[in-house]
N, C-alpha and C positions, 0 to 999 in steps of 0.2 A: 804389150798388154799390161796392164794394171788391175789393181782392184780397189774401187769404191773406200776412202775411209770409214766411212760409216758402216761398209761388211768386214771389218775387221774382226774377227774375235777375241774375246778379252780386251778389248781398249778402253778405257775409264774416259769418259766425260772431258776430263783435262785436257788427256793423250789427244782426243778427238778432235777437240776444238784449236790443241796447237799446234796439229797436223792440217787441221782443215781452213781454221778461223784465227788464227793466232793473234792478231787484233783483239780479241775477245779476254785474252789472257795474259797484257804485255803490263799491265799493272806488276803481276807477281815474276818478271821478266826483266835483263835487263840490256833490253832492244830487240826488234825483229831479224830474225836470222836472215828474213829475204832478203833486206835492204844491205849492199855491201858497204854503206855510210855508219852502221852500226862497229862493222868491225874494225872500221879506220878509230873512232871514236874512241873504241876498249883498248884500240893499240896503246895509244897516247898515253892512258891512265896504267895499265899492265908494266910498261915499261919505268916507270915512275918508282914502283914499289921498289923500297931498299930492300939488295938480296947480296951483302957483303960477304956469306957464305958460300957466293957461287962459288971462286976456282976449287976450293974445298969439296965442294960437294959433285963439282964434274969429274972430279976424282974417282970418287963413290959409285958414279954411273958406270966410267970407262972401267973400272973392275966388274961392278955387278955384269956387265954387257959383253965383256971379252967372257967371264965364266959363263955364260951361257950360248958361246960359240959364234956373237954377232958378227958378220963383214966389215969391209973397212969403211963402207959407207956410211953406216950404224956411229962411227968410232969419231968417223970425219961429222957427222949431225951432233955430238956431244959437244966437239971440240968449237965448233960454230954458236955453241950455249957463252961461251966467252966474251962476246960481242955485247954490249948492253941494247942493240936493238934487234936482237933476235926474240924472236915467239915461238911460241908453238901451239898448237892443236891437241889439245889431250882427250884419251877417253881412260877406259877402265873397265875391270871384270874380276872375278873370282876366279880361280885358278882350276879351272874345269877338266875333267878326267882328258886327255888326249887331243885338248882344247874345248872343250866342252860344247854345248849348239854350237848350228851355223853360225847363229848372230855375233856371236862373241866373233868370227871373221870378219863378218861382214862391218861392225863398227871401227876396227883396225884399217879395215879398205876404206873407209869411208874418212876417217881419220887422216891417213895419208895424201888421201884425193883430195879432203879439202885444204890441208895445207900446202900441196902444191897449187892450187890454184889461188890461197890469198897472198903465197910469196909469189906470184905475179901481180895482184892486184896493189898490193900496199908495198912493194917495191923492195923488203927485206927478206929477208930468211925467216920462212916460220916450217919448225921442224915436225913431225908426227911423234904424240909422246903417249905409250902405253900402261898404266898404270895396275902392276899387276897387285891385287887386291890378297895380298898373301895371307894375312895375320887375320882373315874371318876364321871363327871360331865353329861354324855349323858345316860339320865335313859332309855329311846328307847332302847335301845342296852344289855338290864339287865332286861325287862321290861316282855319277850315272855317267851313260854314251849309249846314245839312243842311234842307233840306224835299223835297213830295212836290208831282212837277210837274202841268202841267194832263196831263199822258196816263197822272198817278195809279200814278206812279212814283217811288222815295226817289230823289234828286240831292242834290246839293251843288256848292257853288262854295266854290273857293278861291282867296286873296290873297296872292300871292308877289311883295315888292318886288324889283326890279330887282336895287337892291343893299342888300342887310342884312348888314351885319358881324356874325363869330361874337358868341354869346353879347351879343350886344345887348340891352339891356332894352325892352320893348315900348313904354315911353315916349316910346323915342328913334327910332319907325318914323315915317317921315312918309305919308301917305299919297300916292302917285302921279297921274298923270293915268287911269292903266288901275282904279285905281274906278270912275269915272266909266262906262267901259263894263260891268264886274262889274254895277254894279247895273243898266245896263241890260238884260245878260244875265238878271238874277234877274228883273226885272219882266217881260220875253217870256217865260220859263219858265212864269208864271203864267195861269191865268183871269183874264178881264177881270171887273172889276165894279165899282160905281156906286163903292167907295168907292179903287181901286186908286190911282187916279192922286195922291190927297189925300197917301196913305201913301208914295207912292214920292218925293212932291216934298218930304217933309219927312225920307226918307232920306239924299235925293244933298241938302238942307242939312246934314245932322249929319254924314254922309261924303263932305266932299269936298278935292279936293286941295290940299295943303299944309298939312293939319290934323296933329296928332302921334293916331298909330291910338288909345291911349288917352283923347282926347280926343273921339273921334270918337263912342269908344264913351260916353262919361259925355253928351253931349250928346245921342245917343240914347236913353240911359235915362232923362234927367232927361223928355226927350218923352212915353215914355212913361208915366213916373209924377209926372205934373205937378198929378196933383189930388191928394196921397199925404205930400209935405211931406218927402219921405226926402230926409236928408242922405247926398252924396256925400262921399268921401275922400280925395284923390290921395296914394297912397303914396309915391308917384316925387317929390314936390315936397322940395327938399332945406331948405325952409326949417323944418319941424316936428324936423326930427333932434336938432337939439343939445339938445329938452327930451327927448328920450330915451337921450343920450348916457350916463346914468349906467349905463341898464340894458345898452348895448353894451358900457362900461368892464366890467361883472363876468363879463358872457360872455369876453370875453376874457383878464380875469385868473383868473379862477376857471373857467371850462368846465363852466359850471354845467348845461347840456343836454346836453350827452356823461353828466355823473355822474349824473345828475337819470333821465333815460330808458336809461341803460343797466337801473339797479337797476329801475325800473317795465317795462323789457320783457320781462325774467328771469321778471315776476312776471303777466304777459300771457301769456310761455311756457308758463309751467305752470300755468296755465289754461285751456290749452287755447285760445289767440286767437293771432292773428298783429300783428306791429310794422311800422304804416302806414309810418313813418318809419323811413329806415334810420340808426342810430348810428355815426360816425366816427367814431374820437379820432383826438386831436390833430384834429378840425376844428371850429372854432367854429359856432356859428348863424348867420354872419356871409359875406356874400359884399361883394368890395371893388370899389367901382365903379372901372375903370381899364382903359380902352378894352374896355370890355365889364362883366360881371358875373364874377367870377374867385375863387374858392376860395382860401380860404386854409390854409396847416397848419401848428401849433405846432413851431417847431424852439427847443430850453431856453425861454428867457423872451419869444422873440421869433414873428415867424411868417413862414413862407414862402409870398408870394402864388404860386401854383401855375403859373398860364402865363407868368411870365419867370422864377420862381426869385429873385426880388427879395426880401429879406430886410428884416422892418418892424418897428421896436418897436412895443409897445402905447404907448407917447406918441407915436411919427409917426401911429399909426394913427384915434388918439382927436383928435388935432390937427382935422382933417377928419374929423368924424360924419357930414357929406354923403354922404361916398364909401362908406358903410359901408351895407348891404342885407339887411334881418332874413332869411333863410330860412327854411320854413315852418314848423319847430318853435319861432322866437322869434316870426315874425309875430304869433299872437295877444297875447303880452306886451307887444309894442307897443302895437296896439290897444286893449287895457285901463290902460295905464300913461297914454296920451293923453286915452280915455272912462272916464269912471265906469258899466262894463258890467255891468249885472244875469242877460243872459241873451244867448247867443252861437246865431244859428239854422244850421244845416250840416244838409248831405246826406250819406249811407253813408262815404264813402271820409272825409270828415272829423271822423265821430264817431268812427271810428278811429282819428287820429292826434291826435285830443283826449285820448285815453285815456294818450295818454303825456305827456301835461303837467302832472297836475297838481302833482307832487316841483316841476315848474321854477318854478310857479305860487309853491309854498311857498319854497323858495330864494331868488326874489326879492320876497319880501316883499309878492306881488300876491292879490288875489283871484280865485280862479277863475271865472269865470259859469256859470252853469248853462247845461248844453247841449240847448238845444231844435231838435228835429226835423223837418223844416222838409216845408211840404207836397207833396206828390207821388201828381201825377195822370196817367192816360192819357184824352185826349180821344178819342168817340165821336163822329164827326159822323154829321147823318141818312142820307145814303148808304151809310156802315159799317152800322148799325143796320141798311139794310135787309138786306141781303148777310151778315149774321149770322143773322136768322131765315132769310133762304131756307137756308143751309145747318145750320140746326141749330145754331150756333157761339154759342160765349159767348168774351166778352171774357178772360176769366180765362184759358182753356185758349191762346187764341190767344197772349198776352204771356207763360206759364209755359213754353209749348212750343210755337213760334208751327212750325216743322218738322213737326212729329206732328200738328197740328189739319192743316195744308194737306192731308199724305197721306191723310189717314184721311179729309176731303173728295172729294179727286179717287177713291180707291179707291168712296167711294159712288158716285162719277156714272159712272165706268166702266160701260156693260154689256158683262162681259167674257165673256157667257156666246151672247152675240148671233151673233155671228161661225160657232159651235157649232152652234145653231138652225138658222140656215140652210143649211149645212150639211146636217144630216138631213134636212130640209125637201126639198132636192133630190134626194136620193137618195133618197128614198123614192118621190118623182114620179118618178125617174126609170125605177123599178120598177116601177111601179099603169101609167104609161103605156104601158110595154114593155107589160104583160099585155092594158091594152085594146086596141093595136096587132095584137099578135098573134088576138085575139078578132075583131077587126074584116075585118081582112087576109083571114082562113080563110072569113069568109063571105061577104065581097065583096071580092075581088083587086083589081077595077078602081080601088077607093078606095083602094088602099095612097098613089099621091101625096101627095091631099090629106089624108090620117091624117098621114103627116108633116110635111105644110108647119105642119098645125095644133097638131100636136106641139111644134115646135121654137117656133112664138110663143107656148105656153105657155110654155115653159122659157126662153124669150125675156125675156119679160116680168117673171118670176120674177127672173131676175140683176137687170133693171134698176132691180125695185121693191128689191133688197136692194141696189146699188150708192147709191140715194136715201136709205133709210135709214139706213145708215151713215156718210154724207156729213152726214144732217141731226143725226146724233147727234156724230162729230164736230167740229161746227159750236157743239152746245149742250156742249160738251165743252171747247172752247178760249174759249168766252164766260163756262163758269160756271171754268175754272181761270183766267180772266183777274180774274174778279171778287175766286176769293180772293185773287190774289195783289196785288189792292189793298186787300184789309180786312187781309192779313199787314203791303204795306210801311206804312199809316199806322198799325196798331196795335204793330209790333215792328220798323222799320225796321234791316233789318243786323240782325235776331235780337236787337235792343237794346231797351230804354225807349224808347217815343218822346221819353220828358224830356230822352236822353241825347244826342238825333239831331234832332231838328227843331228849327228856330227859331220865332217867337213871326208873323215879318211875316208869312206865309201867312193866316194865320189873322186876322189886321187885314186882310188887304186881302178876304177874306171878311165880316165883322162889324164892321169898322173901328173906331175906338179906344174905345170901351164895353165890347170883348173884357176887357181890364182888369177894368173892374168887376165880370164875369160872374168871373172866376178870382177874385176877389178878396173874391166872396160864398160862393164853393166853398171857400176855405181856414175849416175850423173846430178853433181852439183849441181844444185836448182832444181833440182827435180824431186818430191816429199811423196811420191804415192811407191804403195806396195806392189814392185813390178812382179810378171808373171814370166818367168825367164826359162827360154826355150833354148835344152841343148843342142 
């Protein structure tokens, strides 16, 4: 099953038409992802790019990669980076509480899958390369873990350290001793079951105290995708900079993504599409690491770092490439300037702001990857399923309009006409009685007593049997509006995706870690709609 692009929620115009119409949109594109002659094309030019700092930098990986517990397969996909006609596949994310959403899985699998399928098609080695997005500075946004508790309710826990300095890069968060309780919290939240306890004791190993939160999370991930071979990236590690020092030196001399996306947003404008990124001038791509993450803005030839007003040439500033933090309109030029990238996988909000790259792509003398659309599912478990047939409901209607499907349920099981019924029901007895009373009375007086003792335990009887009824239908009334309002929060939690809102561990500690494989057989290549996936 699927659902409809167009019933997606939150999807921008862009998202819509490059999921649905992607022709419409290949201007700000560079090639259609359907066509597999597009990827042959980006090979050619990909592998072209001087990258004299590989064996250097496969260095870099095979440490970042062993410290966070990779396999050997992980170790052997690095070592394969050697070859000048290997590619790979990249995506990327922010380093999310315990993995943060689905989604952040699901572009990993998607990732993987598609690189095993273009190293068949283009006949090299193209590797899965995960880009952990460490050095973002807004912990808010890395901080939640949304799942549906055992009383079959959306929750969430959140991770607030003690003390986090502004503008901090997530790199630099240590993790506390109050994890240690969080995830205790998360595991009581849950049902018990045979595989829980496996999943939570190899949680509290990858989150535990004194680790740096992005570590926490790449040693998570790697857990989970240990049979998968995907290389991880630490972005934050300051030792890969200086081979990309060149492409910082022209953003700051030249302002080449101010000029680059100003003229392609113009041309989004009137197009009718909206600009994911906003353009600054006078701001470079560039945030300066110095006691925080900090903005900087072009004053003549020089630039003024923003929170002290400290005034830097571009040779103090290039001096230290460490200190220097791509923002997310140069982030993926890193990425490609580092990997020889064939195909770059993103969700909605990020094929939107790929749309404004590819002038910067051209500018710096890079190739663009082609942008593949990464998979995106709503999980159906059998309890939803059953609670869907009882009430008529399909999956579809529930995630397009998850409000409208619940009233248009509870208005059916209302009987609002009940209440009415009985009503007449009485009054009409109360009438026919009167008349037999009076009938009775006139021919025998002495009965008039017992005519009304016998009377009033009709009418007696009558309340109590409608007092039952109505009791037992309110009763089937708060069972069946309890039920939808569990097939609402696991299929639309917060009116959202559940890709957008739940985390992945509910669901291991349900089906324990084989769930993987099961999503990992559901993503299919070639296939761009939002499946409806039945466990």
């Amino acid at each position: 099953m699927t659902l409809a692009i167009e019933k997606i929620p939150g999807l921008s115009k862009l998202a819509t038409d490059y999921l649905g119409n992607p022709e419409k949109v290949q201007l700000f594109f560079n090639g259609d992802y359907r066509q597999w002659d597009n990827y042959k094309r980006v090979t050619g030019q990909a592998v072209k790019t001087p990258r004299p700092f590989m064996p250097e930098f496969i260095e870099i990986l095979l440490e970042q990669n062993k410290t966070f517990g990779c396999p050997q397969s992980t170790l052997e996909h690095i070592a394969a980076l050697r070859r000048p006609d290997t590619l790979v596949v990249a995506t990327g994310q922010q380093t999310g509480l315990f993995s943060g959403p689905l989604y952040t899985i699901y572009k990993a699998l998607t990732t993987i899958k598609l690189a095993r399928e273009l190293s068949g098609r283009l006949g090299v080695n193209v590797l899965p390369v995960f880009y952990l997005v460490s050095e973002d500075h807004d912990f808010v946004e890395v901080s939640d873990c949304g799942f549906i508790d055992k009383e079959n309710k959306y929750s969430s826990l959140h991770y607030q350290p003690d003390v986090l300095a502004e503008r901090i890069p997530v790199a630099q968060v240590i993790l506390e001793e109050k994890i240690t309780n969080l995830i205790s919290q998360f595991a009581d939240s849950l049902t018990d079951s045979e595989f829980k306890s496996g999943i939570f004791s190899a949680l509290r190993e990858c989150y535990a105290p004194g680790i740096a939160y992005h570590t926490a999370f790449a040693r998570w991930f790697t857990r989970l995708f240990a049979g998968y071979g995907i290389i991880l990236f630490d972005a934050a590690d300051p030792r890969y900079k200086p081979f990309v020092a060149p492409v910082f030196a022209r953003e700051l001399q030249e302002n080449i993504t101010v000029a680059a996306m100003r003229q392609t947003g113009a041309e989004l404008e009137q197009a009718g599409y909206h600009q994911q990124l906003a353009v600054q001038p006078g701001r470079p791509a560039l945030f300066l690491l110095k006691n925080g993450r900090h903005s900087l803005e072009q004053q003549g030839a020089d630039y003024k770092l923003l929170s002290t007003g400290e005034i830097l040439t571009i040779a103090e500033l290039l001096q230290t490439p460490q200190n220097l933090s791509p923002k997310a309109a140069l982030r993926p030029l890193i990425q490609d300037t580092l990997f020889p990238t064939v195909a770059y996988v993103g969700g909605p909000g990020e094929i939107a702001y790929w749309a404004q790259l590819r002038r910067v792509y051209t500018a710096l003398n890079l190739t663009m990857p082609v942008v593949y659309p990464r998979a995106a599912f709503t999980l159906v478990e059998p309890k939803i399923q059953r609670h869907l047939q009882r009430f008529a409901l399909t999956p579809q209607e529930c995630i397009a309009d998850p409000q409208g499907a619940a009233e248009r349920v509870m208005r059916a099981l209302l009987p609002t006409d009940m209440t009415q019924q009985f009503e007449t029901l009485k009054s009409n007895l109360q009438r026919d009685l009167q008349t037999v009373r009076d009938k009775i009375t006139a021919t025998e007086p002495t009965l008039q007593p017992v005519v009304d003792k016998t009377l009033l335990n009709i009418t007696g009887q009558l309340e109590g049997l409608e007092n039952k009824v109505m009791k037992a239908v309110e009763q089937r009334g708060d069972v069946a509006a309890g039920q939808v309002r569990t097939v609402m929060e696991n299929l639309a939690p917060g009116q959202s995706l559940q890709e957008r809102k739940l985390n992945i561990t509910p669901y291991l500690v349900k089906y324990d870690w084989s769930f993987l494989e099961v999503l990992y057989q559901a993503v299919e290549i070639g296939s761009f709609k939002h499946k409806l996936l039945e466990l």
